[in-house]
NUTOR-173985 format. One record per residue (C-alpha): chain; x, y, z. Coordinates in nm, 2 decimals. Layout:
N
PT   kette        x        y        z
PT       A        X        Y        Z
...
***
This chain:
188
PT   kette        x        y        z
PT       A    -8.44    29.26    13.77
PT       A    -8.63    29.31    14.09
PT       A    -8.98    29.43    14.11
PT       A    -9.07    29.77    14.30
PT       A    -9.36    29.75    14.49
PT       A    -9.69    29.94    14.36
PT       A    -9.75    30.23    14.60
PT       A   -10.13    30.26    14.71
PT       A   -10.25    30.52    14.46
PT       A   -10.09    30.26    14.14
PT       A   -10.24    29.97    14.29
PT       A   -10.58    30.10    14.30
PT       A   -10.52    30.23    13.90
PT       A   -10.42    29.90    13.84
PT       A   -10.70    29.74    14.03
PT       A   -11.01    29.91    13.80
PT       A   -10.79    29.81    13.48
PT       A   -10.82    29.44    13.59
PT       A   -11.20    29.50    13.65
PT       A   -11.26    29.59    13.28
PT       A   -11.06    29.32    13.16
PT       A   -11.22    28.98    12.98
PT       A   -10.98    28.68    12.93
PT       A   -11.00    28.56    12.54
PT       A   -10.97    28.18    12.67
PT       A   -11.22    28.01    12.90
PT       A   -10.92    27.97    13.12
PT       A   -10.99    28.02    13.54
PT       A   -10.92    28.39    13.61
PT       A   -10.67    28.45    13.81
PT       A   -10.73    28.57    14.16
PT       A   -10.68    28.94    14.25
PT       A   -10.49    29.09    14.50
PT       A   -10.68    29.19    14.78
PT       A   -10.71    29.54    14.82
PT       A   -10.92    29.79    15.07
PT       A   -11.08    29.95    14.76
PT       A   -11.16    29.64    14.53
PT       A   -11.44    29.43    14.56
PT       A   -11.40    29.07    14.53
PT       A   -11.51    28.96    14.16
PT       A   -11.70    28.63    14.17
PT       A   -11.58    28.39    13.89
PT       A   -11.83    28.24    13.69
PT       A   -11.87    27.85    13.75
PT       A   -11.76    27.64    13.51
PT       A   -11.94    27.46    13.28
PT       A   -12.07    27.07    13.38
PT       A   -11.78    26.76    13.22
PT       A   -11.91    26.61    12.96
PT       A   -12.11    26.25    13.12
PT       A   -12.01    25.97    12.98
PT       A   -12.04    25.84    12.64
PT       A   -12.31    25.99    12.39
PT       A   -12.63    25.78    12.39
PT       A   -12.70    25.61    12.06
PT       A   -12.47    25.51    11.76
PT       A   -12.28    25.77    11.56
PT       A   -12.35    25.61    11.22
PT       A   -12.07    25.59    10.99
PT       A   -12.00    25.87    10.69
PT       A   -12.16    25.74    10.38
PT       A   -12.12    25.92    10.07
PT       A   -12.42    25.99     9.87
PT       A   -12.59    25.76     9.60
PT       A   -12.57    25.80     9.28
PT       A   -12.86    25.97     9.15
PT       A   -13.05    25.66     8.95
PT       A   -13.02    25.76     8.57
PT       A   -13.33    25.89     8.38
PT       A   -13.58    25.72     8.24
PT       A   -13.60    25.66     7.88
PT       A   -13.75    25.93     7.68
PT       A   -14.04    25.75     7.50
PT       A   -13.97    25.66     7.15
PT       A   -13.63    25.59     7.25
PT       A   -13.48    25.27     7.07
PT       A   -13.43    24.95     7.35
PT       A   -13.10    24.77     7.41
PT       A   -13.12    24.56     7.12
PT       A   -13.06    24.81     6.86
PT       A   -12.74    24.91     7.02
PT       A   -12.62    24.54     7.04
PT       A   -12.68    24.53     6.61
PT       A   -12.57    24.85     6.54
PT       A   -12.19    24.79     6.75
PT       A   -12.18    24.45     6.63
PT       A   -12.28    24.55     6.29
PT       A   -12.53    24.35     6.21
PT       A   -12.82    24.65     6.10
PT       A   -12.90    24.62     5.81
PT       A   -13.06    24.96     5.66
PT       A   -13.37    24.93     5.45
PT       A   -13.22    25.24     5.25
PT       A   -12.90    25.41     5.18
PT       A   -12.88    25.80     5.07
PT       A   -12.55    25.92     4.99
PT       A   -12.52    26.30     5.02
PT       A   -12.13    26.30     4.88
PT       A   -12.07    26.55     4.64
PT       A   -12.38    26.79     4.69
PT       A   -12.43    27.15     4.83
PT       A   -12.62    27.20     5.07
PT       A   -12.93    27.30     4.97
PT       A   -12.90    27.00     4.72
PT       A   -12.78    26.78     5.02
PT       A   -13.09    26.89     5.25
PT       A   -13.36    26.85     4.95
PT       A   -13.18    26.47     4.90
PT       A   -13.24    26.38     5.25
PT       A   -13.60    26.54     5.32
PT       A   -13.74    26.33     5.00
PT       A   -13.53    26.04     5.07
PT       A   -13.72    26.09     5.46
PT       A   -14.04    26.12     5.32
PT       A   -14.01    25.79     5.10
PT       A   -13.86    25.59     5.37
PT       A   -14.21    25.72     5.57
PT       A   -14.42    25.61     5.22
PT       A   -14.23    25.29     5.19
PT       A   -14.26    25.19     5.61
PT       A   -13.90    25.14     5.66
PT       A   -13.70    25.14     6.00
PT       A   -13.40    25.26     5.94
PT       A   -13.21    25.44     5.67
PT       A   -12.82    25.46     5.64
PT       A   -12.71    25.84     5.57
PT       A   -12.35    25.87     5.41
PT       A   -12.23    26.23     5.52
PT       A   -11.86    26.18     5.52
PT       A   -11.65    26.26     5.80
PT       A   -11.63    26.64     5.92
PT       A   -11.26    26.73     5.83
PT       A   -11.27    27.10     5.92
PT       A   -11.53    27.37     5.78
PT       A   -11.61    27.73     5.82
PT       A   -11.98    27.71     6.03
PT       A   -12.05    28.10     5.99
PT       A   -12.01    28.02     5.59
PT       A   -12.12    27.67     5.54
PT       A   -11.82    27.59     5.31
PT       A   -11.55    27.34     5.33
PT       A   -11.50    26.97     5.38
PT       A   -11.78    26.81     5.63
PT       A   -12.05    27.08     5.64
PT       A   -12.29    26.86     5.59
PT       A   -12.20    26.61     5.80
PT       A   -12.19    26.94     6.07
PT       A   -12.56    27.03     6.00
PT       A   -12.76    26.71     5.92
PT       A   -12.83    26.67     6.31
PT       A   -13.01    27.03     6.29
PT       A   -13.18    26.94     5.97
PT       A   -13.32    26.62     6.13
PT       A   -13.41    26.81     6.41
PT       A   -13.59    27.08     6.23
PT       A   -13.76    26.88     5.94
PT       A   -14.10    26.84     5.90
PT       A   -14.05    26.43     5.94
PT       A   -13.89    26.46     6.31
PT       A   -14.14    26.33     6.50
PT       A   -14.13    26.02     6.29
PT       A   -13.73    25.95     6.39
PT       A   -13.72    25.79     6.67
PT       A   -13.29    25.77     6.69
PT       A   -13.01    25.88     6.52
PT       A   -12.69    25.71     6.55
PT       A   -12.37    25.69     6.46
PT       A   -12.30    25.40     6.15
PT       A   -12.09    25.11     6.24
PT       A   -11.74    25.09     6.04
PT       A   -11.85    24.86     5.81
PT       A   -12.11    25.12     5.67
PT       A   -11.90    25.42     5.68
PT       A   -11.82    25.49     6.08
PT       A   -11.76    25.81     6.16
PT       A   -11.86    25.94     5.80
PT       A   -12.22    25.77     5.79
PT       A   -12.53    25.84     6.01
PT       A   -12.84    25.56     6.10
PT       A   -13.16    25.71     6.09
PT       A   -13.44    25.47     6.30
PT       A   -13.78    25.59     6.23
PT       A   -14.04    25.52     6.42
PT       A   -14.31    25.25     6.36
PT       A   -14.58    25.28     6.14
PT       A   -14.93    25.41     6.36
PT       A   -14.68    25.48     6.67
***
């Protein structure tokens, strides 16, 4: 297919459409065709190369450390209770056993057996809650609700700022079914 030439009134129109015309890529414009009408269009200059290499050293990507891990609360129980109480070797200064009670009976158990421990200046006291097989929390009934709230009770009794831990038991004092409670030193 052949071109036809653009007469003299078209190639004018076609000049002023070019004019109005920015390229989308920094790419050099292409030059016009001279005309009588058209004014030559000065192309801006390109920008400077890039010189040489970038001064300094482009340090390496390294990911983010860890942030360190908090301190210890204070009160909190040192390394060597953990060592005893995985390798088993706590021995409680008193055991409550809250099998077979309600809960109001099971909660009355605990916060006397609390306040003896306190009288008496024991460390730590070994609470049998049985494991939690399943209960109804809005109703308090079933198999393991105490085991479910002893954590509040502690929490909310009148001896909690005398505990300094609770823990779980190790197997050969109940596991998963039996609580340690490490109170705090006497005058601390």
């Amino acid at each position: 297919m052949s071109r036809r030439p653009l007469g003299p009134d078209e190639a004018a129109l076609w000049q002023r459409v070019i004019a109005t015309v920015r390229p989308i890529t920094t790419a050099k414009p292409r030059p016009a065709a001279p005309t009588a009408e058209a004014a030559p269009v000065a192309a801006p200059p390109p920008p400077p190369p890039p010189t040489g290499k970038p001064k300094g050293r482009i340090p390496a990507f390294r990911p983010a450390a860890p942030a360190p891990p908090p301190p210890p609360a204070p009160g909190n129980l040192d390394g060597s209770w953990d060592r005893r109480i995985i390798k088993g070797r706590l021995e409680p200064d008193l055991s409550i056993d809250l099998h077979g009670r309600n809960l109001a009976g099971a909660y009355d158990r605990l916060d006397s057996a609390l306040e003896q421990a306190i009288a008496m200046h024991y460390r730590t006291i070994l609470l049998v809650t049985g494991k939690d097989r399943g209960h109804d929390r809005a109703t308090g009934e079933g198999r393991g609700a105490i085991r479910a709230a002893v954590r509040d009770w502690l929490a909310s009794s009148r001896h909690a700022s005398r505990i300094a831990s609770v823990r779980g038991a190790h197997p050969r004092h109940g596991g998963d079914g039996a609580l340690y409670i490490v109170l705090r030193r006497p005058g601390v």
